[in-house]
N, C-alpha and C positions, 0 to 999 in steps of 0.2 A: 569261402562260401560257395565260389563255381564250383569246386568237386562235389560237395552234397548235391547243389543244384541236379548233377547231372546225376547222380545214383538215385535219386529221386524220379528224373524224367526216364532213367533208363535201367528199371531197378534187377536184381541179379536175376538170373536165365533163368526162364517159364521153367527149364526142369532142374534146375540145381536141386531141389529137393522129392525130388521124383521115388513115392513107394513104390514104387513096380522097379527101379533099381536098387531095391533095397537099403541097409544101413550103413554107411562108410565103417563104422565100429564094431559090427560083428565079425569081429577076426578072434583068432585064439591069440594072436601076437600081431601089436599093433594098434591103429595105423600108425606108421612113422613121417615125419617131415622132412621132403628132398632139400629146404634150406636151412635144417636145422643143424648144427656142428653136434649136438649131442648125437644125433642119431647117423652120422657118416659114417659107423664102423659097419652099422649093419646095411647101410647104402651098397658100401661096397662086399658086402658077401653079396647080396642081392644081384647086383650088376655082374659080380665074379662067375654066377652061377648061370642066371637068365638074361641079365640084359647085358648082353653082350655086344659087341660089334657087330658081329653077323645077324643077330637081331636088328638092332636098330636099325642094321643095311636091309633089313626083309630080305637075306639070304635064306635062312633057314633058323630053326627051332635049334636052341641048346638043350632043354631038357628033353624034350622031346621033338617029332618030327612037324610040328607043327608052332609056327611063329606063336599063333594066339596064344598056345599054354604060358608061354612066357611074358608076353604082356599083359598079358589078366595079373599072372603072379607077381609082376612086377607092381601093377597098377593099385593092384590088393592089397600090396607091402607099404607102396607109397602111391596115394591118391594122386598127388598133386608132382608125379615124377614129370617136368614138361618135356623133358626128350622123348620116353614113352610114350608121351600125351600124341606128341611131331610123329613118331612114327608110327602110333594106331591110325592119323589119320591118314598117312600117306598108304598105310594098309587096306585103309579102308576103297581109297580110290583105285588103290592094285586089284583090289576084291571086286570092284565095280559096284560099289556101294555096300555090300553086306561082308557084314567081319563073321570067319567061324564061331560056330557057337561050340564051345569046349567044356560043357557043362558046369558054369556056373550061375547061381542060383538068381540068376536074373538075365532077360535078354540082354545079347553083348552087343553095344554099340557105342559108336561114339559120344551121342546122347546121355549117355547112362553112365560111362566112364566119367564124362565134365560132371553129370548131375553131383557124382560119387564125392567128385573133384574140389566142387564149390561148398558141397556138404562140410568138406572138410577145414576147407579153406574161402568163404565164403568173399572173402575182401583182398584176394590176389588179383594184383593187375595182370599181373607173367601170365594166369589162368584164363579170365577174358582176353589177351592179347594172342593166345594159341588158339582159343575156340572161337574169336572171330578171323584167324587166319582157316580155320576148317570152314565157313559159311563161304569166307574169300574163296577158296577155292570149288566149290560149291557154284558157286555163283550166284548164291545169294547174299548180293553188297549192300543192299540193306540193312540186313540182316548183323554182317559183318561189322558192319558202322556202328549199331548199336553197341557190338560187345568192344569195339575199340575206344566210343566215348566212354564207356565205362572204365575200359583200364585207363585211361585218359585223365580221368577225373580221381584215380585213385594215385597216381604217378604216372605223369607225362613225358612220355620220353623221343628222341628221337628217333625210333623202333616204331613206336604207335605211331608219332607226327606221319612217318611212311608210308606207313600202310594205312592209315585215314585218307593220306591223301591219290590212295592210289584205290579206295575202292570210292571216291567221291566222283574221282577219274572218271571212273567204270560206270557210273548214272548219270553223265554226264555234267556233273554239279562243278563247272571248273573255276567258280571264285573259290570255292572250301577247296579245293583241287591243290589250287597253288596258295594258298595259306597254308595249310600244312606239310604243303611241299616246301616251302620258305622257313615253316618252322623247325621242319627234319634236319634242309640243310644248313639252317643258323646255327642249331646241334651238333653239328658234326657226321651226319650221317655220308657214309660212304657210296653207294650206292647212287649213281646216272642215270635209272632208267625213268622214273618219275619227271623228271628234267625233261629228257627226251621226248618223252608221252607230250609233256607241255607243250614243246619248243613247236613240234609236230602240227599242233593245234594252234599256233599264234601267239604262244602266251611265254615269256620268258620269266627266270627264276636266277636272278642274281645271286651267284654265290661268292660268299666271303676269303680272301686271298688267305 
């Protein structure tokens, strides 16, 4: 019942269906699913060709000299690619907020990529759990919170328990703080610093031997 609850109070992103990013479906080929086993062979011609290491490092472009062409083409191929997803945003904050526009048929932004995303895959936690790490980094934790109870409520993991409790951190809200800092690490999450953040502040987080 809590997971409807909260897709309910926190329902999918203002733009997952955004026309001004046009239609996930208007490809000649396509779209494909990055966790589908049927569609891995063409995953990996995809990543063979464009999404490569030196891509996803924001090194440089394989098809051409520009990172963008490849992650558009990537993004095109598979909406819902989260590595991709990870390093348009990290692109984005290299860009200093604005990603190249490489002539496709809608402005290119992070926005409009998830819109594409959710379009496709409407009820992915993996999807809200990257695009409220891009609000996190943002710094809108708000923001962020919203898209983490939603993956939350769809599969709660000790991934989101983290980063819920590290952008509750960040508004200061430290009972939600250390509850899902307690839940992360009851899960097994690996990661000290949310702990730290706490200890810092007064607040300790028992972890399991």
């Amino acid at each position: 019942m809590r997971k409807w609850l909260l897709l309910l109070l926190f329902p999918l992103s203002p733009l997952a269906y955004s026309a001004n990013c046009g239609s996930v479906f208007d490809v000649q080929y396509g779209p494909y699913d990055y966790t589908s086993v049927s569609d891995s062979s063409t995953l990996r011609v995809v990543e063979r060709r464009h999404f490569t290491k030196k891509v996803e490092m924001l090194i440089s472009g394989e098809s051409s000299s520009e990172i963008m062409d490849d992650l558009h083409y990537t993004l095109n191929k598979f909406p819902n690619h989260f590595r991709a997803l990870l390093a348009l945003i990290n692109y984005e904050s290299m860009k200093e907020g604005g990603l190249p526009q490489t002539g496709a048929p809608f402005y290119q932004s992070v926005e409009c990529y998830f819109s594409r995303a959710f379009q496709f895959k409407p009820k992915s936690w993996q999807l809200h759990n990257i695009y409220g790490i891009h609000f996190y980094k943002r710094g809108d934790y708000q923001r962020a919170i919203e898209e983490f109870l939603v993956a939350e409520g769809i599969n709660s993991t000790a991934e989101i328990n983290y980063n819920l409790g590290l952008s509750y951190f960040k508004i200061e809200s430290f009972d939600n703080a250390k509850l899902y800092a307690s839940k992360a690490y009851k899960n097994g999450y690996p990661l000290r610093g949310l702990k730290n953040m706490l200890h810092r502040k007064g607040i300790e987080i028992i972890l399991a031997d």
